[in-house]
C-alpha positions as a printed NumPy array, in Angstrom:
array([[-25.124, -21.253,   3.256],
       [-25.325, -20.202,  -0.203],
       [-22.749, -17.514,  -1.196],
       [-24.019, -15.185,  -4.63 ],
       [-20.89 , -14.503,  -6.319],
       [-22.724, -11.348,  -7.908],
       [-22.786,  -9.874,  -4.637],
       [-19.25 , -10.393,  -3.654],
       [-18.044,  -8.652,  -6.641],
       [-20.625,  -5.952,  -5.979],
       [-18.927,  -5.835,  -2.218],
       [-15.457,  -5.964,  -3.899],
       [-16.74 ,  -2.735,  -6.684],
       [-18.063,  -0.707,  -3.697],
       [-14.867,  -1.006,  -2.053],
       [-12.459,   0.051,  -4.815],
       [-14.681,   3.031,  -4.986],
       [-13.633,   3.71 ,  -1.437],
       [-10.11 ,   3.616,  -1.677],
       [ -8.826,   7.135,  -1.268],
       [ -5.229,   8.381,  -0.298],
       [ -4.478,  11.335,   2.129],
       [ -4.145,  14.242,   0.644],
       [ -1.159,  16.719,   1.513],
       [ -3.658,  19.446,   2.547],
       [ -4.723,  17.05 ,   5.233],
       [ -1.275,  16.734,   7.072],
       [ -1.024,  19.077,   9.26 ],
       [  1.686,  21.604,   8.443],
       [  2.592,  22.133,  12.042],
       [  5.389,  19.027,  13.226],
       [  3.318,  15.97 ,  15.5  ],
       [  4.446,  14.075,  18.629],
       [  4.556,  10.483,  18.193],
       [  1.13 ,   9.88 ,  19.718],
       [ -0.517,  12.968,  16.911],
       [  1.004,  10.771,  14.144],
       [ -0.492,   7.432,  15.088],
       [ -3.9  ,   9.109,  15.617],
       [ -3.893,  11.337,  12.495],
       [ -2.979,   8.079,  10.32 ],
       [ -5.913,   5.834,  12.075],
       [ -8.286,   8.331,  11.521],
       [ -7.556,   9.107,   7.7  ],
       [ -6.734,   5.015,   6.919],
       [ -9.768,   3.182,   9.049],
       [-11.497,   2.502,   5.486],
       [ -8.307,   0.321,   4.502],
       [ -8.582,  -1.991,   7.836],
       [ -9.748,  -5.656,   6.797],
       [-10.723,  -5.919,  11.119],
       [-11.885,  -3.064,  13.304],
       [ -9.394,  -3.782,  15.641],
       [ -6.592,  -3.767,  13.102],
       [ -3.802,  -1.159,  14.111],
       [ -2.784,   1.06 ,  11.262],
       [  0.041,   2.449,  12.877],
       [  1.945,   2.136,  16.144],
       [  4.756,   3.377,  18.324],
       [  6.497,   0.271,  17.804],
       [  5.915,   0.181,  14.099],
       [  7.734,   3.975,  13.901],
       [ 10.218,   2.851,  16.027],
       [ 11.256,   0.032,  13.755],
       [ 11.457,   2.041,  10.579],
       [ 13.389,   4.579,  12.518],
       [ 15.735,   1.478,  13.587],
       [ 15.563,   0.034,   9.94 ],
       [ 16.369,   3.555,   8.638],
       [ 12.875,   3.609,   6.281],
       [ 12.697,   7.005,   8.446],
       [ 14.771,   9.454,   9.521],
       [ 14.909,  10.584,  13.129],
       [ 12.693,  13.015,  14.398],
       [ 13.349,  16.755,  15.399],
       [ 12.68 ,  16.588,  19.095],
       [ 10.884,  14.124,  19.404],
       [  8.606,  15.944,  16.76 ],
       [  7.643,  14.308,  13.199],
       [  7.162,  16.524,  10.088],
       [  5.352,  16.631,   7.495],
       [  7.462,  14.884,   4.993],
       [  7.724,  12.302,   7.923],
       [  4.028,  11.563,   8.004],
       [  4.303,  11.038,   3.614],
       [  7.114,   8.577,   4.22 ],
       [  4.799,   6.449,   6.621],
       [  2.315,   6.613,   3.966],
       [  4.272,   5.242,   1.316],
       [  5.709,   2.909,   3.899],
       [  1.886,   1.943,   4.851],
       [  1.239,   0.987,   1.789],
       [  4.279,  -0.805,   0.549],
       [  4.356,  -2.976,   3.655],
       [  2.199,  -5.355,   2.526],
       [  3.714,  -6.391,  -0.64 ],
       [  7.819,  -5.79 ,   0.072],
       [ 10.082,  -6.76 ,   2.548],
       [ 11.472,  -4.18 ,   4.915],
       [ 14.993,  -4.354,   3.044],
       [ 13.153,  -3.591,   0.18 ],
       [ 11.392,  -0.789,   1.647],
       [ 14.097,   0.59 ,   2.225],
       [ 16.035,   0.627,  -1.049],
       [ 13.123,   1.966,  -2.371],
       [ 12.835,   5.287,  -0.032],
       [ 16.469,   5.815,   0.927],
       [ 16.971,   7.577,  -2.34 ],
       [ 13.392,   9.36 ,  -2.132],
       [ 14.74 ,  10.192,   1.61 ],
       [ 18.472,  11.418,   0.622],
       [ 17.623,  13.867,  -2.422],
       [ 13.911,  15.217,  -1.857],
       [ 13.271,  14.98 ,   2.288],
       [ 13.988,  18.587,   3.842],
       [ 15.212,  19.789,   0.747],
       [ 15.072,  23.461,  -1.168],
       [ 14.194,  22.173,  -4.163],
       [ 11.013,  23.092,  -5.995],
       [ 10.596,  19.227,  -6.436],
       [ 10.373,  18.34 ,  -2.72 ],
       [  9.032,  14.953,  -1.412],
       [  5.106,  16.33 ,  -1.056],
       [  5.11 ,  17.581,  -4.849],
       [  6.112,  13.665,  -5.728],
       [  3.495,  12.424,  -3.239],
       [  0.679,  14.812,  -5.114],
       [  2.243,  13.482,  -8.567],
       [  2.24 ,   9.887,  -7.74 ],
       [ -1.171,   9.908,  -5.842],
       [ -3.094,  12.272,  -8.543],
       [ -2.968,   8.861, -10.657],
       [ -4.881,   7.128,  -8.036],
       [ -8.729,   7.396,  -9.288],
       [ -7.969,   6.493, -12.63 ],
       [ -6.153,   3.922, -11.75 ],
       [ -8.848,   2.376,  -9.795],
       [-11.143,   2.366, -12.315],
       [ -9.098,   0.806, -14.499],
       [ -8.653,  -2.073, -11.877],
       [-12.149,  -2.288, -11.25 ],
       [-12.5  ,  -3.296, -14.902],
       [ -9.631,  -5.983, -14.506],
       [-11.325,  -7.5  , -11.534],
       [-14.996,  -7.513, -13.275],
       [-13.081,  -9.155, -16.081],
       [-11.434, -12.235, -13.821],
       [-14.788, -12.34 , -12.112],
       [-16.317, -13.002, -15.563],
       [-13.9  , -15.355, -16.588],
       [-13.598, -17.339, -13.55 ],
       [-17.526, -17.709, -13.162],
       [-17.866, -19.756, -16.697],
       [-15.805, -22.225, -15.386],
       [-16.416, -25.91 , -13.628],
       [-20.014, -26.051, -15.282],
       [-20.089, -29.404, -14.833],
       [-19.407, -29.513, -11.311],
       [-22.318, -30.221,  -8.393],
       [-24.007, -26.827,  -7.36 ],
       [-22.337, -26.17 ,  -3.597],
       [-18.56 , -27.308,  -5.628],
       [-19.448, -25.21 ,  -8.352],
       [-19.432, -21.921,  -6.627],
       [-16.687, -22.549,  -4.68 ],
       [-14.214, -23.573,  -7.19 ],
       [-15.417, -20.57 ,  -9.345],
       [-14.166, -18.24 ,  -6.002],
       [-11.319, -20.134,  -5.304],
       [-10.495, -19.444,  -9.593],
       [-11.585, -16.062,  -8.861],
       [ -8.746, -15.665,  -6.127],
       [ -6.061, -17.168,  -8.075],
       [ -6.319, -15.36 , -10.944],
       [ -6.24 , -12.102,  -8.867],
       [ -3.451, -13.527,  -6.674],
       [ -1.454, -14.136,  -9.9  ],
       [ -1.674, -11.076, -11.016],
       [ -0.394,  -9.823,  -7.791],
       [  2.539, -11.883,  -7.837],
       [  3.761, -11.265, -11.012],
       [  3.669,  -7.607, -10.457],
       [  5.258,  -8.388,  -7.204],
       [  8.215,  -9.982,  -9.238],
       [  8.46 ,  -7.146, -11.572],
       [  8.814,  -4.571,  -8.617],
       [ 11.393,  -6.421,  -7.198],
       [ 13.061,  -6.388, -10.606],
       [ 12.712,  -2.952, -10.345],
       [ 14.106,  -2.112,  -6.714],
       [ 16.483,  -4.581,  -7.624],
       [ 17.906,  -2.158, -10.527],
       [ 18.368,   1.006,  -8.025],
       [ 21.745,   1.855,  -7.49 ],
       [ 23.156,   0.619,  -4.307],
       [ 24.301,   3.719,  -1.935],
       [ 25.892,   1.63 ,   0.867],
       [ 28.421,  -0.79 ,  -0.338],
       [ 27.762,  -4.46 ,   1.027],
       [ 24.572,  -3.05 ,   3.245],
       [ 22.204,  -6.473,   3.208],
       [ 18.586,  -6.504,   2.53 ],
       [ 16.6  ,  -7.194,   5.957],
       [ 14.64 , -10.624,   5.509],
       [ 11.259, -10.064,   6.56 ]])
């Protein structure tokens, strides 16, 4: 079957333009049982599922950040708010960095900004950071249009069928490469964060 690259970077365009984040509004400002959290987080993340029957979130996922301390415990039994933005971030970050790494990364956004006074509190950085988000998609789409471009002048002298694969397979590489050198610069990055627990070892996964 013939595959027309155009329309698999039309597919790809159509879905940056759906990527949205959950707004703080949205959370509920009343604290969730276990069973509220998993539901609210499927219902406002199903666009980001690559299979239907993908989970975003389950019990056993909470309970393992609890356990890996990417979350503090709940009240009762009862998540917060600034609970549900941690999973968010944690959602997100999952994919890319280990859990050790996850956890450098929050345990400072946890310790100073999570149930705290301050007029800088952990859903003011959420609305900061996420604010960024449409322009930054744009931005992206124009990066992927460009590799798309590049990668589609290339093997002309291949057969037809090779052709179009090996100018997807390009297509992939040069947007995997640009994921993993932004993956090595992040883990620079977390790598640079002060250490609050003397000799505590990164989790390997």
């Amino acid at each position: 079957m013939t595959i027309d690259p155009q329309d698999i970077l039309s597919s790809i365009l159509d879905s940056l333009d759906r990527i949205d984040y959950i707004r703080p509004q949205e959370i509920p400002n009343i604290d969730l049982y276990m069973d509220q959290v998993t539901t609210f987080m499927e219902e406002h993340l199903q666009s980001s599922k690559r299979y239907p029957e993908d989970k975003i979130l389950t019990k056993t996922m909470i309970n393992n950040y609890a356990k890996n301390h990417l979350l503090p415990p709940p009240d009762r039994k009862k998540y917060s708010k600034e609970h549900i933005l941690l999973l968010i971030y944690i959602y997100y970050y999952k994919g890319i960095l280990s859990i050790g790494d996850i956890e450098h990364l929050l345990e400072p956004l946890t310790e100073r900004f999570f149930h705290t006074d301050k007029q800088l509190d952990m859903q003011a950085i959420y609305q900061e950071v996420f604010s960024l988000e449409k322009a930054e998609v744009e931005r992206l789409k124009e990066e992927v249009v460009a590799k798309y471009k590049l990668s589609s002048g290339l093997f002309p002298d291949a057969e037809d069928g090779d052709r179009q694969f090996l100018q997807i397979f390009s297509f992939i590489c040069l947007l995997s490469f640009d994921v993993y050198v932004k993956k090595q610069v992040i883990e620079k990055l977390i790598d640079q964060l002060p250490q609050n627990n003397e000799g505590k070892k990164h989790h390997k996964e």
